[in-house]
KEDODREN-674406 format. One record per residue (C-alpha): residue in one letter; x, y, z. Coordinates in steps of 0.001 Angstrom, whole numbers, padded with zeros to 6 digits, always signed. Layout:
<sites>
AXYZ...
</sites>
This chain:
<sites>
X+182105+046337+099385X+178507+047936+099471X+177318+044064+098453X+178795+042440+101617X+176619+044605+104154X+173815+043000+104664X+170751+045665+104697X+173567+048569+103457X+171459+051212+101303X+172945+054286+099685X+170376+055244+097575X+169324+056290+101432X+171061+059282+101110X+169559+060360+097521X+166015+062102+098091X+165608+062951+094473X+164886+059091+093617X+162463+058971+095992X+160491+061884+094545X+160868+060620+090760X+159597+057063+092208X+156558+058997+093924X+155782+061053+090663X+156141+057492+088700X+153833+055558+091026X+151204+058558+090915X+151184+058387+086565X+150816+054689+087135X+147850+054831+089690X+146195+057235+087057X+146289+054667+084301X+142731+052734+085962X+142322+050861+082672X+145824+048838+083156X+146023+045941+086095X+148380+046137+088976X+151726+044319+087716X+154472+043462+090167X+157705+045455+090012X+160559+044352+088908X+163422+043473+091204X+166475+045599+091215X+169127+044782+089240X+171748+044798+092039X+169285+043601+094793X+169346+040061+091733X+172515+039903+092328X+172687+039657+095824X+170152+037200+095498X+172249+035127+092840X+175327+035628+095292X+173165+033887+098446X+173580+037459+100388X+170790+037750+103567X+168664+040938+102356X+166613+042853+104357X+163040+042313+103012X+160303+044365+101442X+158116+045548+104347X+154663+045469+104052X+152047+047650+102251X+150082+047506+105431X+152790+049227+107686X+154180+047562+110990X+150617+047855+112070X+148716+046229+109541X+146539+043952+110138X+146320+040747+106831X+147583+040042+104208X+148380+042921+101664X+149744+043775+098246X+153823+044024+098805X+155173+047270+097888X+158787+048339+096887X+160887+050159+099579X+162794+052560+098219X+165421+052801+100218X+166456+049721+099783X+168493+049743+096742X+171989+048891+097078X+173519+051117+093837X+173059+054727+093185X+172753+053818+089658X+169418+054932+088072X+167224+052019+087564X+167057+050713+084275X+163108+051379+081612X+160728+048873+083007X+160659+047251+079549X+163798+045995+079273X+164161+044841+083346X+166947+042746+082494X+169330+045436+081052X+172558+046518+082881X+171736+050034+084554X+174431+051760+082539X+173469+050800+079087X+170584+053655+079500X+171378+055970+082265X+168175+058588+083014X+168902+062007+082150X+169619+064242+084564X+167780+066537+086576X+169189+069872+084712X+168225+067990+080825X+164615+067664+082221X+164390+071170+083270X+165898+072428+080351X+163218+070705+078005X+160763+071946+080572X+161701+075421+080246X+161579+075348+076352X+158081+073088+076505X+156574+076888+078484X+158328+078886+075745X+156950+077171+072601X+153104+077015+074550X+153601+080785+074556X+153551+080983+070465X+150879+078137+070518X+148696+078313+073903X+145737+076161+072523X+148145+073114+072026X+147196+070524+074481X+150101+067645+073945X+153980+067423+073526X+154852+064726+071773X+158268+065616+071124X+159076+065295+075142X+156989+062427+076231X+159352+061811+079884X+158508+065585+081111X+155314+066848+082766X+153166+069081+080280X+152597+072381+080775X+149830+074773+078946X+149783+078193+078322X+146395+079243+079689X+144326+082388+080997X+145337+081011+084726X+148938+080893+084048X+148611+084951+083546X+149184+086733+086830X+146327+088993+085939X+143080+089615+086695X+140570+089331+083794X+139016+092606+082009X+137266+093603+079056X+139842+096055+078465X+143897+096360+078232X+145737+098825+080169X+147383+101727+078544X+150832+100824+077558X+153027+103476+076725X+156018+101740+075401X+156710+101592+071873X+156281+097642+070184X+158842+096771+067609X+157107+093236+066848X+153314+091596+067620X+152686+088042+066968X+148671+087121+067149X+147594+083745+066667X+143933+082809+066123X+141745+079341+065232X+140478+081877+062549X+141681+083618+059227X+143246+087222+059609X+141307+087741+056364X+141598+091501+056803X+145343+091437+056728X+144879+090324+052797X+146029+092593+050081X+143670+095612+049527X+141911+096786+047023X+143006+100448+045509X+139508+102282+046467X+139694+100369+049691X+143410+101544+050638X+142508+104935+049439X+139866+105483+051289X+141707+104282+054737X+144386+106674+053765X+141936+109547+053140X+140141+108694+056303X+143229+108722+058243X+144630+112092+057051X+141448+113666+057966X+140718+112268+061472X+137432+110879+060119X+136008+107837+062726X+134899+105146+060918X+133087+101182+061510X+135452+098535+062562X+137033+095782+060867X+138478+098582+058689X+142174+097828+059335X+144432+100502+057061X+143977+103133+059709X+145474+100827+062414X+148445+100244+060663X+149532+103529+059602X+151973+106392+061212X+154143+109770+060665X+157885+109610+060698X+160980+112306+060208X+163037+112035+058376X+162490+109489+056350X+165369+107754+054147X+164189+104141+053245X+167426+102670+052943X+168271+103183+056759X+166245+101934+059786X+165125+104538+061657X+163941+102737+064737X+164765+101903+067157X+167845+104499+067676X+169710+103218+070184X+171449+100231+069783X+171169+100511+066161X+174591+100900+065114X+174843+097749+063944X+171732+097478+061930X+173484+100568+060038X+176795+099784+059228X+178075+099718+055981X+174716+102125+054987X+175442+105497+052788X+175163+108296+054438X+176494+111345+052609X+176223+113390+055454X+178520+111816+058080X+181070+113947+056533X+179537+117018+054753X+178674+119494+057947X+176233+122017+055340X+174559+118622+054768X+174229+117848+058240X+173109+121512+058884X+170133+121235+056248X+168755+118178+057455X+169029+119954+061334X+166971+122843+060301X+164187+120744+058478X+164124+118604+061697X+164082+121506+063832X+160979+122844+061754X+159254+119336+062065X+159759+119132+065807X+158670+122734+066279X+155726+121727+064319X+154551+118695+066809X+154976+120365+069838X+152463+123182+068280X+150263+120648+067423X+150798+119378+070659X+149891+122212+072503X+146577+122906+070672X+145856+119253+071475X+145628+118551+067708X+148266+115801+068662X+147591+113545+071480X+151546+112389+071749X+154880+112327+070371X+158218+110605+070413X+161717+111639+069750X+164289+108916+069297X+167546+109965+069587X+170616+107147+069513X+171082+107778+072886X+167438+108469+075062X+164340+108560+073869X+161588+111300+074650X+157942+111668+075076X+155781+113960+074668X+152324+113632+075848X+149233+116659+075766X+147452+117958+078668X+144670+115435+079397X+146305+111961+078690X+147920+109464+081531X+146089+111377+084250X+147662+114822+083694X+145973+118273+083645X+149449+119700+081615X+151694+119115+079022X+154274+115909+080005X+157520+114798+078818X+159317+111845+080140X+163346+111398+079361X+164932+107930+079063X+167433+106956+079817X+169316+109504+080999X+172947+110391+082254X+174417+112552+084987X+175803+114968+082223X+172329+115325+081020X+170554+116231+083447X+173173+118827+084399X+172779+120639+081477X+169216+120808+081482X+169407+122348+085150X+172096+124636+083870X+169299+125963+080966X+166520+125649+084020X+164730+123524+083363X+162484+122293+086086X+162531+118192+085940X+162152+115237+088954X+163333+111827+089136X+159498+110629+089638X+161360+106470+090730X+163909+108184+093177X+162217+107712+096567X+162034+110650+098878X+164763+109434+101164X+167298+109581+098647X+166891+112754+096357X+163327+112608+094625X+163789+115875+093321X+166514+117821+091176X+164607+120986+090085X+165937+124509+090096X+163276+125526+091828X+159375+125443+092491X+157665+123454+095986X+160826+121033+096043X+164570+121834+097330X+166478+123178+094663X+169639+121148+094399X+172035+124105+095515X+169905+124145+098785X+169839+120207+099142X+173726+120500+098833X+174419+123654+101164X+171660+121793+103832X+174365+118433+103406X+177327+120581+103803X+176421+121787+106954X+175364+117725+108304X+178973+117316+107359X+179871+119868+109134X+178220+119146+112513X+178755+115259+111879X+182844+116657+112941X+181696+119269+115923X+182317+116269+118741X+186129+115989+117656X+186253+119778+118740X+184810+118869+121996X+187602+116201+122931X+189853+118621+121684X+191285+115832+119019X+189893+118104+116094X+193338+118577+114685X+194698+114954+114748X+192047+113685+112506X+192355+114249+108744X+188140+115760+107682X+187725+114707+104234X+188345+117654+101441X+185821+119283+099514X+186038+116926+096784X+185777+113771+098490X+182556+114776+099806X+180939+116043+096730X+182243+112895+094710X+180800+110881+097532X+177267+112923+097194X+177325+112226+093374X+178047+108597+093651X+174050+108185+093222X+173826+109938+090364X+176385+107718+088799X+174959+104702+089532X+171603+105423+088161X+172685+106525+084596X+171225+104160+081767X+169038+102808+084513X+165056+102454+084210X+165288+105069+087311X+167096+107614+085420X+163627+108724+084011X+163038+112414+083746X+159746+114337+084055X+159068+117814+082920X+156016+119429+082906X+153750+122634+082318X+155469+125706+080359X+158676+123764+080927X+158503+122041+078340X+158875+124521+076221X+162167+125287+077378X+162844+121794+076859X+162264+121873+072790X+164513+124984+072836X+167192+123009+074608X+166941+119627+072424X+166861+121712+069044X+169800+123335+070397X+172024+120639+072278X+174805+119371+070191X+174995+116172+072171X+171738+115433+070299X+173081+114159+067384X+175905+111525+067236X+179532+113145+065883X+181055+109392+064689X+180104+105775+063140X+176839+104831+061307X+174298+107598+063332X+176834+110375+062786X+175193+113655+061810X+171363+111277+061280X+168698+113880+063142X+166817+112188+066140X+163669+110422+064640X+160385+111777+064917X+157405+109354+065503X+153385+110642+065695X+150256+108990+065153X+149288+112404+063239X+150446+114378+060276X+152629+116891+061292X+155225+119545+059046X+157776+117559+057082X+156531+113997+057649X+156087+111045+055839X+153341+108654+056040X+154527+105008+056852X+152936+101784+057058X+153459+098633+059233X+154439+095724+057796X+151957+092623+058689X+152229+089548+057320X+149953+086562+057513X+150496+082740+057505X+148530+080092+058268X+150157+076539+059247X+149312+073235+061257X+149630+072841+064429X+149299+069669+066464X+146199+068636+069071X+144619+065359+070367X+142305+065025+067324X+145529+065035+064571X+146072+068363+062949X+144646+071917+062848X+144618+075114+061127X+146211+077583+062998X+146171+081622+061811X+149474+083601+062922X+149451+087284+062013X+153072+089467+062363X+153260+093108+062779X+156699+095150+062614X+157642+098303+062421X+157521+101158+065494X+154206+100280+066814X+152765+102777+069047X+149965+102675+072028X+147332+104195+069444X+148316+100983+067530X+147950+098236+069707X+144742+099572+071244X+143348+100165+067709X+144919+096754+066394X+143457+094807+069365X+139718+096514+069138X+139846+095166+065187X+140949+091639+066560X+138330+091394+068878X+135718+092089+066394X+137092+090288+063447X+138350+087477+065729X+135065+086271+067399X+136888+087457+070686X+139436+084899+070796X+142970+085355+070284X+146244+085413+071731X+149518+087744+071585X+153298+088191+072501X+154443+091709+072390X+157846+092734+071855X+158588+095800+073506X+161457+098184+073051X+162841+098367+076353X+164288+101806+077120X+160930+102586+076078X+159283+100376+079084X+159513+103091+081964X+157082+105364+080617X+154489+103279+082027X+154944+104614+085473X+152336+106285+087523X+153113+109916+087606X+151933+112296+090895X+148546+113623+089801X+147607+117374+091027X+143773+117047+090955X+141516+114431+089495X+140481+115163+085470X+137239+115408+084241X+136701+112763+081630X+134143+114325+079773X+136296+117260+079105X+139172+115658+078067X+137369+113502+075403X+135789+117392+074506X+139333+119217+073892X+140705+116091+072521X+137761+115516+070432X+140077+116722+067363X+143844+114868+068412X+142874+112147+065536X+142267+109079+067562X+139762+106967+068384X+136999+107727+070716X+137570+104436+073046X+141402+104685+072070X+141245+108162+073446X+139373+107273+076860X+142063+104171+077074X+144941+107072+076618X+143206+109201+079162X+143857+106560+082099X+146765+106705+085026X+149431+104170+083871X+149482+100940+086018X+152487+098921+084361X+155025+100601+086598X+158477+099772+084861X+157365+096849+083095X+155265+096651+079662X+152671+094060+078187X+154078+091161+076834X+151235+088359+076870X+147882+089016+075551X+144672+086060+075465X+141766+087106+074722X+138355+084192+075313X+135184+085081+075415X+136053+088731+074891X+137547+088546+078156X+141674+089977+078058X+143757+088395+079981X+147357+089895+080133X+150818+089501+081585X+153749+092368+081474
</sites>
């Protein structure tokens, strides 16, 4: 019926052919060295033809105004089928013999084309997906502005993937007197001439049992299944390994505190914990930052009073839950509510209709005043902050909590890990794994080397920054990352409330001893800018970073 209208168009009505004919017609006016050829006719507007139909003609390229002859050009709204037209090599095909994917196939291979420049952003052609429009992974696509240093991340990596035009010849095996002497000169804080690498890749863990992964904690169930663990059932067992870990723990926060350690974490299978010394992110006192964390947690930390705040809750709607200090304690937030409820019911008394309406109970409005609570728990904003002396208080109360430690399946009776970049009572020194492989990798002029280095294992700030100093040297200051961040780690990149501004030059002084490196120190020092977020894109030209979280 659609042929016997003379001038009847449908594909009127179908805007995305016009776009795909106006992103076809701009390709073909780039191609300058091929001559103009005439379009072929339609394969339903032939028929018409064949069938002695009147058609409405092509107008011309001129316009109605035009003035001469000119060049004709297809109108596309004249087709008469909503079929897709058919490859301009075969023009003579039926439509339906090879009908153009669809709009959702082409963004699909779009999508992966971005994800696969990510692990290669120095190749320049896709070959596999000639029909989509290229896209490269290059310094502009990084919302970022450029730098000659990262920011502090304090999120803990569980995987980095650098590539590099060059060898990662430093990542070879090691010779015994060159291992030895890393090791030596990491146990004993000694500051030494980059490229030397074994420093960068080496940390302190509790407890250590090699035939369980012991990070990350939570969420790991799975990992450990089926894993021996005599203890899950032997409570003197479980008591032992308690104590050591108690002594261990005791032993970092010491360390801590005399700013021999510059940080800590403690992984539990539920939240993880971290402890930072006076001087580092901005902060004249001892931190410690709590995520995630639940309602029932952070009641029994105010019932052992502890003084914490929920540094993402805005002010509107409960910043603070401390049992005391500058901030409303939370007995006097809740008596100050109680008495809004109260007057929020005084105008019923004065139309003398008090009686006939039902006030809700006392535990409708404290459920009501709790929902928010609630709704945070195992949320980025459930982050705790304690600080100063209270800290303290909260060692006492994690050695002591029974909640601590999981009481059934694969976890049950394991003691929180204990990650430092220092030696500390009890530990054991660990190594990342890295791994090195070089393979080809396609560009315009045929094939090229291309260097990947892999890193695993619980890879802390100290890490990266140290790791991406001996890139940039060993490198030529060019290479690219993807970090893989654990994620309820993220949130501890927030910007905490500063009291007074910190005297550089004094940090670096007391810290002088913590065991890290001077510019990884002064990196350690700075506020945290990543808010919630983490690094997860690193490119490095002209030893010029260029990032993306």
């Amino acid at each position: 019926m659609a042929l016997s209208v003379p001038g009847y168009s449908p594909g009127f009505q179908k805007p995305p052919e016009v776009v795909r004919l106006r992103r076809k017609r701009a390709r073909s006016r780039g191609a300058a060295a091929s001559p103009p050829r005439e379009l072929p006719e339609p394969a339903a507007r032939r028929a018409a033809l064949a069938a002695g139909l009147p058609l409405r003609p092509f107008p011309a390229a001129g316009g109605r105004g035009g003035g001469g002859p000119a060049a004709a050009r297809r109108n596309p709204f004249a087709r008469l089928d909503n079929r897709p037209q058919v490859a301009a090599g075969h023009p003579d095909g039926p439509a339906r013999d090879q009908p153009e994917a669809p709009g959702r196939f082409l963004d699909s291979n779009q999508e992966n084309d971005v994800l696969w420049e990510e692990k290669f952003p120095e190749r320049t052609t896709v070959t596999e997906l000639p029909q989509t429009p290229h896209v490269s992974f290059s310094e502009s696509d990084i919302p970022s502005s450029k730098s000659t240093e990262l920011p502090v991340d304090w999120s803990i990596k569980t995987r980095l993937l650098f590539t590099s035009s060059e060898p990662f010849t430093w990542a070879d095996h090691l010779k015994a007197q060159e291992e030895a002497q890393g090791l030596v000169q990491h146990c004993r804080a000694i500051e030494v001439t980059l490229p030397k690498s074994i420093q960068s890749l080496v940390y302190w863990l509790h407890p250590a049992l090699s035939w369980l992964p012991l990070f990350p904690r939570i969420g790991a169930d799975r990992k450990m299944t089926g894993k021996t663990s005599p203890w899950s059932n032997d409570t003197t067992l479980q008591h032992v390994l308690m104590s050591d870990w108690s002594v261990s723990f005791t032993s970092l926060y010491n360390l801590l505190k005399t700013k021999l350690c510059p940080y800590f974490y403690v992984c539990t299978y539920q939240f993880t914990v971290l402890f930072r010394a006076a001087g580092l992110a901005g902060n004249d006192l001892i931190t410690a930052l709590i995520s995630p964390t639940t309602r029932g947690l952070r009641e029994a930390m105010r019932n052992e009073g502890i003084e914490f705040s929920l540094p993402l809750i805005k002010e509107s709607g409960h910043k603070k839950e401390t049992a005391s200090g500058t901030s409303l304690e939370y007995g006097e937030e809740q008596a100050i509510s109680d008495e809004d409820e109260e007057e929020s019911f005084s105008w019923l008394e004065e139309m003398g209709v008090q009686d006939e309406i039902k006030k809700p109970d006392i535990l409708s409005i404290k459920l009501r005043k709790e929902k928010h609570e609630v709704q945070m728990d195992h949320r980025p904003e459930s982050v705790v902050l304690v600080k100063g002396i209270n800290t303290f208080t909260l060692l006492n109360f994690l050695i002591n909590c029974k909640s601590l430690v999981a009481t059934s399946g694969p976890q049950a009776g394991l003691p929180p890990t204990l990650l430092s970049p220092v030696a500390f009572r009890g530990a054991t020194m660990q190594m990342l794994k890295a791994r090195s492989v070089n393979v080809k990798t396609q560009a315009l002029s045929g094939y090229r080397d291309q260097f990947s280095l892999e890193i695993t294992g619980p890879i802390m700030p100290h890490c990266l920054h140290s790791l991406t100093m001996l890139l940039k040297s060993s490198q030529s200051g060019a290479f690219s990352a993807l970090l893989y961040p654990h994620e309820p780690t993220a949130v501890f990149n927030i910007c905490l409330p500063v009291d007074k501004v910190l005297n550089t030059e004094v940090v670096h002084t007391e810290l002088t001893n913590c065991g890290l490196h001077p510019k990884t120190l002064e990196q350690l020092s700075e506020i945290p800018l990543l808010g919630k977020s983490s690094l997860r894109n690193v490119v490095m030209r002209d030893y010029i970073y260029n990032w993306r979280s």
